[in-house]
C-alpha positions in Angstrom: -204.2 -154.4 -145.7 -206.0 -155.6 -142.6 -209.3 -157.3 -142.3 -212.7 -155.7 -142.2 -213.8 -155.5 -138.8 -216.6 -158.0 -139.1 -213.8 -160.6 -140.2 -211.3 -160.2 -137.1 -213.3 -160.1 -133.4 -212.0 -161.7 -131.1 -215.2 -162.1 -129.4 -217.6 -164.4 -131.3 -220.4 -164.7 -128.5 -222.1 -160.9 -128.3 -225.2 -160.9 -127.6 -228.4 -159.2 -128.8 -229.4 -156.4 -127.1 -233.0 -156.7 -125.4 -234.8 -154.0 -127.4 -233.7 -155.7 -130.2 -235.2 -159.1 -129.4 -238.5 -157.1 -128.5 -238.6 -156.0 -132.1 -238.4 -159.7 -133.6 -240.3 -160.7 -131.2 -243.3 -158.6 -132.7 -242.9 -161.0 -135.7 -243.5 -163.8 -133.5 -242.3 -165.7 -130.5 -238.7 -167.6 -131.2 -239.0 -170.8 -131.8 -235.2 -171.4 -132.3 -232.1 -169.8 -131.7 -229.0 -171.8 -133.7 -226.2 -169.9 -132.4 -226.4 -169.4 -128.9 -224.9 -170.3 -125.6 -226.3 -172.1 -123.0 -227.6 -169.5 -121.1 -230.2 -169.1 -123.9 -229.8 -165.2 -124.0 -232.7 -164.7 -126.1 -235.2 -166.8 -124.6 -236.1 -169.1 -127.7 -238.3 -172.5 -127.3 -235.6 -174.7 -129.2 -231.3 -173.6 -129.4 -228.3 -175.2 -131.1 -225.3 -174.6 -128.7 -221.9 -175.2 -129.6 -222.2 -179.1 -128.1 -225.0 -179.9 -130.7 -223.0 -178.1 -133.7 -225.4 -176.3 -135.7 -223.5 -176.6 -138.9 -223.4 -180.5 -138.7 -227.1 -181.8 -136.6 -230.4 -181.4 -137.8 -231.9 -177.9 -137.0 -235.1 -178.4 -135.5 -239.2 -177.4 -137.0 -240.3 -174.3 -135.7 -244.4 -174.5 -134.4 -246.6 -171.9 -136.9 -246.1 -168.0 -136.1 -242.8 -168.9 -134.8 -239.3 -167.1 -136.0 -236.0 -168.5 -136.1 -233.8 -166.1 -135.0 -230.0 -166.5 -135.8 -227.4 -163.8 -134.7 -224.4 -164.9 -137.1 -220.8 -164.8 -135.8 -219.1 -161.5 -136.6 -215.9 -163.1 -137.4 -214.7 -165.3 -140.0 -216.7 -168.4 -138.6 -219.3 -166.4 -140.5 -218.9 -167.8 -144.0 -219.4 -171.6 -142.6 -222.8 -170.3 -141.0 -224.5 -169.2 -144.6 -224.3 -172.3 -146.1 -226.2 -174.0 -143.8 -228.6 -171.4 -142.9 -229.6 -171.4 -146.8 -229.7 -175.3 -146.7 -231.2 -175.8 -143.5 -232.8 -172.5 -141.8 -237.1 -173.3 -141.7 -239.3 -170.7 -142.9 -239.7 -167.5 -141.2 -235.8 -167.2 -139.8 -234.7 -164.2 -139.3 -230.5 -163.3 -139.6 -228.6 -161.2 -138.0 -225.3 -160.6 -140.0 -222.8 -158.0 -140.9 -223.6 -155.8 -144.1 -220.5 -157.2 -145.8 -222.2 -156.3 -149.3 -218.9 -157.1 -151.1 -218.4 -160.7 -149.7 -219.8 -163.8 -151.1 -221.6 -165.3 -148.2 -223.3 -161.5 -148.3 -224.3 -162.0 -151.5 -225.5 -165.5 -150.8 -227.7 -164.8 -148.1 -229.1 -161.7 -150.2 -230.1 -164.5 -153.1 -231.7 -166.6 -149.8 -233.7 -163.8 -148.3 -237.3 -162.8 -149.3 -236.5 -159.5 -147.8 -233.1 -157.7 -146.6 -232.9 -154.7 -144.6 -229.7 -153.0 -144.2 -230.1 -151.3 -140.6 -230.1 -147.2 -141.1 -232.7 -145.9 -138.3 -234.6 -143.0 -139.0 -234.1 -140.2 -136.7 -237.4 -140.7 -135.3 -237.2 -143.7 -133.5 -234.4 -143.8 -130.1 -231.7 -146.3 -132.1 -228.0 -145.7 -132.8 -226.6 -146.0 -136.7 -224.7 -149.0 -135.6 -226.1 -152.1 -133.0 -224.8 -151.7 -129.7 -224.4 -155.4 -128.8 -224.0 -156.7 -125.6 -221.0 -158.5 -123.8 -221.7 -162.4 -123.2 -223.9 -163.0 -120.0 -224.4 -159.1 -119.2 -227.4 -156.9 -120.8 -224.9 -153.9 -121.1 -224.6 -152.9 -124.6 -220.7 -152.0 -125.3 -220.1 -148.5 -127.1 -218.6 -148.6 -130.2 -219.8 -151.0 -132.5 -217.8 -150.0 -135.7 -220.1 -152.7 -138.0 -223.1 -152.0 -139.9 -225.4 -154.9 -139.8 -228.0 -156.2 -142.3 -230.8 -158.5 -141.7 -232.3 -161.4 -144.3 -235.5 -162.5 -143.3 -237.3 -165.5 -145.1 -240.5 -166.9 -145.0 -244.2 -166.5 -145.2 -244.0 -163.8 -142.5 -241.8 -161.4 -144.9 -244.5 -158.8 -144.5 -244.8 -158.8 -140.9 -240.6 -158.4 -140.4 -241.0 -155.2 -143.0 -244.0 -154.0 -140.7 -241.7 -153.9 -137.6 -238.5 -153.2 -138.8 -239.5 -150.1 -141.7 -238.1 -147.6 -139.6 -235.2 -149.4 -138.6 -234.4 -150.4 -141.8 -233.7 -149.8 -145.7 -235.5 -152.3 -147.0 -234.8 -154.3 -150.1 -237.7 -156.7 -151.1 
């Protein structure tokens, strides 16, 4: 039996597409992006790049109304990340993962989270059933996506991520 496709892309640096930053960006500005490049694709104040190693340094404190912002590997790297977002993440972070509701680091992150939503647009608003990411260093969003995707969001600004994301969305709170 092979893999789910969350657990075997060979790319592990897609990036977020643009609108979607716009949407967590209604939450509040990012204050910290752990898993990012060094381009710094989605703008935040602070990042962790692969030279400062995420899962081993210190994560930095985010300023107030700020969001950390994490867009997970979609790969097997992916179950090393949970732990230390649930140890380490500050308040109001925001992940990005694949809705793998029958793994472990799934569940994990669901027992983390103050709220999950497990991304099923409504037909009224211009977004596809799956995210279209986008290929490292481009803004073109590559067809195809055969991953669901779920986002935990936890922190004081809980209400605020439901507010923008409800039609995006089912959420769980």
């Amino acid at each position: 039996m092979s893999a789910p496709a969350y657990l075997s892309s060979a790319c592990q640096d897609w990036e977020t597409p643009g609108w979607f930053l716009e949407l967590v960006r209604q939450i509040g500005p990012i204050g910290l992006d752990p898993c990012t490049t060094d381009r710094n694709p989605v703008g935040a104040r602070q990042i962790l790049t692969p030279a400062e190693d995420a899962l081993n340094c210190a994560w930095p404190a985010l300023r107030p109304g700020e969001v950390c912002y994490a867009n997970t590997p979609y790969g097997r790297a992916l179950a090393a990340w949970v732990p230390r977002i649930v140890v380490c993440a500050p308040p109001n972070t925001l992940v990005l993962a694949p809705a793998g509701t029958e793994t472990r680091w799934f569940r994990e992150l669901w027992g983390w989270a103050d709220v999950v939503g497990l991304w099923n647009p409504r037909p009224s608003v211009a977004a596809r059933s799956r995210i279209q990411f986008c290929r490292p260093g481009t803004a073109s969003p590559v067809p195809g996506s055969t991953v669901r995707s779920a986002l935990f969001f936890q922190g004081p600004l809980a209400e605020r991520f439901c507010e923008v994301f409800e039609d995006y969305v089912l959420l769980v709170v």
